[in-house]
C-alpha positions in Angstrom: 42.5 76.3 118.5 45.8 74.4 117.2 48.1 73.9 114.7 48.2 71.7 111.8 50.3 71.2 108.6 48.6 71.9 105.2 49.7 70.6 102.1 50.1 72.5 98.5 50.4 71.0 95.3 51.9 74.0 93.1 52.7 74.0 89.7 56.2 76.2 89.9 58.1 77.6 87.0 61.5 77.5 86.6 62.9 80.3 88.4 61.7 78.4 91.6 64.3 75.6 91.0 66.9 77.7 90.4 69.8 80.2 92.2 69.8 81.7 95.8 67.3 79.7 98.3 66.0 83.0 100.0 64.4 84.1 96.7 63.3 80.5 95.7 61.9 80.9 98.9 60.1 84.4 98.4 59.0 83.2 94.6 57.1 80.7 96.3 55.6 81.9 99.5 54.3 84.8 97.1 52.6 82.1 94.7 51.0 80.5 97.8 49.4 84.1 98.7 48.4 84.6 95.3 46.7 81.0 94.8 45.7 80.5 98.7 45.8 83.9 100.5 42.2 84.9 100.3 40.7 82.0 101.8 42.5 82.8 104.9 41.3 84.6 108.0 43.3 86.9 110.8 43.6 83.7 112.7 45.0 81.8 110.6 48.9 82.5 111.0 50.9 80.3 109.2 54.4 79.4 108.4 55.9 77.6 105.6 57.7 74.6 106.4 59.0 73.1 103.2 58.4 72.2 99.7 59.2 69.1 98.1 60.0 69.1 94.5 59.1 66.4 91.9 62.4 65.1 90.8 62.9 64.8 94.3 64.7 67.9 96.0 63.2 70.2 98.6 63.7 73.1 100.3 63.4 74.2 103.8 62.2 77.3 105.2 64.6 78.8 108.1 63.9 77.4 111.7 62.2 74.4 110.0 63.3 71.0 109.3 62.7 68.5 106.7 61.8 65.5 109.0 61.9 62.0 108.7 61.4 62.8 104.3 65.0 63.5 104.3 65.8 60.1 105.0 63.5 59.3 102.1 65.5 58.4 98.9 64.7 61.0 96.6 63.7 59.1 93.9 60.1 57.8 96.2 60.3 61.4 98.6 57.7 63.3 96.4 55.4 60.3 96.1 56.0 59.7 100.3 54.8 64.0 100.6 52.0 62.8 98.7 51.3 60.2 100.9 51.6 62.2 103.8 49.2 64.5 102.8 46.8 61.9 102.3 47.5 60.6 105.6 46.8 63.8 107.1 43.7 63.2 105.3 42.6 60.6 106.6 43.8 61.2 110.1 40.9 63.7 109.7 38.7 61.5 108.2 38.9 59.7 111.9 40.0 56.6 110.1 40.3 53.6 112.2 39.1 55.9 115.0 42.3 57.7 114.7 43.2 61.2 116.7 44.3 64.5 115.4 46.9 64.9 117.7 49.2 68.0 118.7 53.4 68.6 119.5 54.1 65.9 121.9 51.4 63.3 121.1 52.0 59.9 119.4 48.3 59.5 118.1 46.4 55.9 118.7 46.7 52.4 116.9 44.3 53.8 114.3 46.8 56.5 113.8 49.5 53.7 113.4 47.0 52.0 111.4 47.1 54.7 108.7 51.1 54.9 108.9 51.4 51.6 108.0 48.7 51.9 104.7 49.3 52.7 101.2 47.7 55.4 99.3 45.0 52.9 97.2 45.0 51.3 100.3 43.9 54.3 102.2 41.7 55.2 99.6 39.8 51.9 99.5 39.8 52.4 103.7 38.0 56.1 103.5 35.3 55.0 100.5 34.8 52.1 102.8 34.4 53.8 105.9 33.2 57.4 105.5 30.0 56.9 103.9 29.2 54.1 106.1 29.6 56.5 109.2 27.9 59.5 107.7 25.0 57.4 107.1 25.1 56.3 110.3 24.9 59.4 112.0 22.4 61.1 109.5 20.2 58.1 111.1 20.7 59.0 114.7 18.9 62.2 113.5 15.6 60.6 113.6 13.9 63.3 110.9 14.1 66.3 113.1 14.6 69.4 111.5 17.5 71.8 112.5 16.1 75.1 110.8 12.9 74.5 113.4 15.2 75.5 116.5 15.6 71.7 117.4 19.6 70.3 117.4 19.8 67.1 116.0 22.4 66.0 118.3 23.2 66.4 122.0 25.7 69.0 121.9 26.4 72.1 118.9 29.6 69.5 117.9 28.3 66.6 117.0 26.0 68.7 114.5 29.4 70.5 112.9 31.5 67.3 113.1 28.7 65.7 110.9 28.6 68.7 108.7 32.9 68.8 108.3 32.7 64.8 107.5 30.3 65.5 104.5 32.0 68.4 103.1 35.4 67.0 103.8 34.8 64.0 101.7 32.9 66.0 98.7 36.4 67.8 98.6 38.0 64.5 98.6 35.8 63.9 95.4 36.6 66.8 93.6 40.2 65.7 93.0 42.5 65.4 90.1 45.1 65.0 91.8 44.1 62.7 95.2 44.1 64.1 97.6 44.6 67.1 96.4 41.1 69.0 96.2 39.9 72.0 93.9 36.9 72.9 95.9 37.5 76.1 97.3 37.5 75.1 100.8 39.8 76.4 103.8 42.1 74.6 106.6 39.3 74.7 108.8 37.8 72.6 106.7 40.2 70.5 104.6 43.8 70.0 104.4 45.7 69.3 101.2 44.6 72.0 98.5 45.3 71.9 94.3 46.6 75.5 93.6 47.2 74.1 90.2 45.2 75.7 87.1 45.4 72.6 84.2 48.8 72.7 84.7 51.1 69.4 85.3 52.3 70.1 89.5 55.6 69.6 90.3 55.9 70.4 93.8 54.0 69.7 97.1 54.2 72.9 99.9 53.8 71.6 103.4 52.9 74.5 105.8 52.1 74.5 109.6 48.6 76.9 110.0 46.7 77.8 112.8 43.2 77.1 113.1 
């Protein structure tokens, strides 16, 4: 079990830009239950952390803080959130062999690796990289059959690892907003979601669940 941020694109109306912060605040945590709530499960508590508003603003929940984005300018901070999410992504995706890592950890040079990246560079990275590894472990599998009672794989986690990396980057597919994804998929599973419905998103939601 741990924690992990989440990322939201919303599409907000006005009130949510406007007049006191607690009910900006409420007006959006209640759009994130309506859009997001049902796909959670009685383990995943959650707390909002902040959202980050196109034209470059945010807004932070109490007991939170805005982290190294507030030292963004604002005119690149939405398009940094973005990245992050992708980031977190890719992290994930075990990109350069990076780590998830937890409060206190500093991840690996693949984790750097990913810091240091672009979004079309990251991108290019996970189209070049995730296939290749799925393929490769689809071939340690050797044509036995999982249905028949015989594991594929030496332990129960390489077999759901496997399974996560394939679904993971089908989500990453079904984007219109990258990385955004509209699959209805849950953080166990994926971790930036489109709560959008064809309309233009203005603001990204980061928020810390537990999974």
């Amino acid at each position: 079990m741990s924690h992990a941020n989440s990322c939201f694109l919303m599409a907000l109306d006005s009130d949510a830009f406007l007049g006191d912060e607690d009910e900006r605040r409420e007006l959006i945590s209640e759009e994130f239950s309506d859009k997001f709530g049902s796909r959670l499960d009685e383990n995943n508590y959650f707390h909002h952390v902040a959202v980050f508003f196109k034209d470059g603003t945010y807004l932070i929940w109490p007991k939170s803080e805005p982290g190294s984005f507030a030292d963004i300018p604002s005119e690149i901070r939405y398009q940094s959130v973005r990245r992050y999410a992708l980031q977190c992504v890719s992290v994930d995706f075990k990109l350069f062999g990076a780590m998830t890592w937890t409060f206190g950890d500093h991840g690996n040079e693949g984790n750097q690796k990913i810091d240091e990246l672009s979004c079309d560079e990251l991108l290019t990275e996970i189209y070049r990289q995730v296939p290749a590894s799925i393929s490769q472990q689809y071939a340690s599998i050797q044509g036995k059959l999982a249905w028949l009672g015989t594991i594929p794989d030496d332990s129960w986690m390489t077999e759901y690892d496997r399974r996560k990396m394939v679904l993971m980057f089908e989500a990453l597919r079904n984007c219109n907003h990258v990385p955004f994804t509209k699959w209805i998929v849950t953080p166990y599973e994926y971790r930036a979601f489109d709560l959008t419905r064809c309309e233009e998103p203005n603001a990204i939601l980061i928020t810390d669940i537990h999974t």
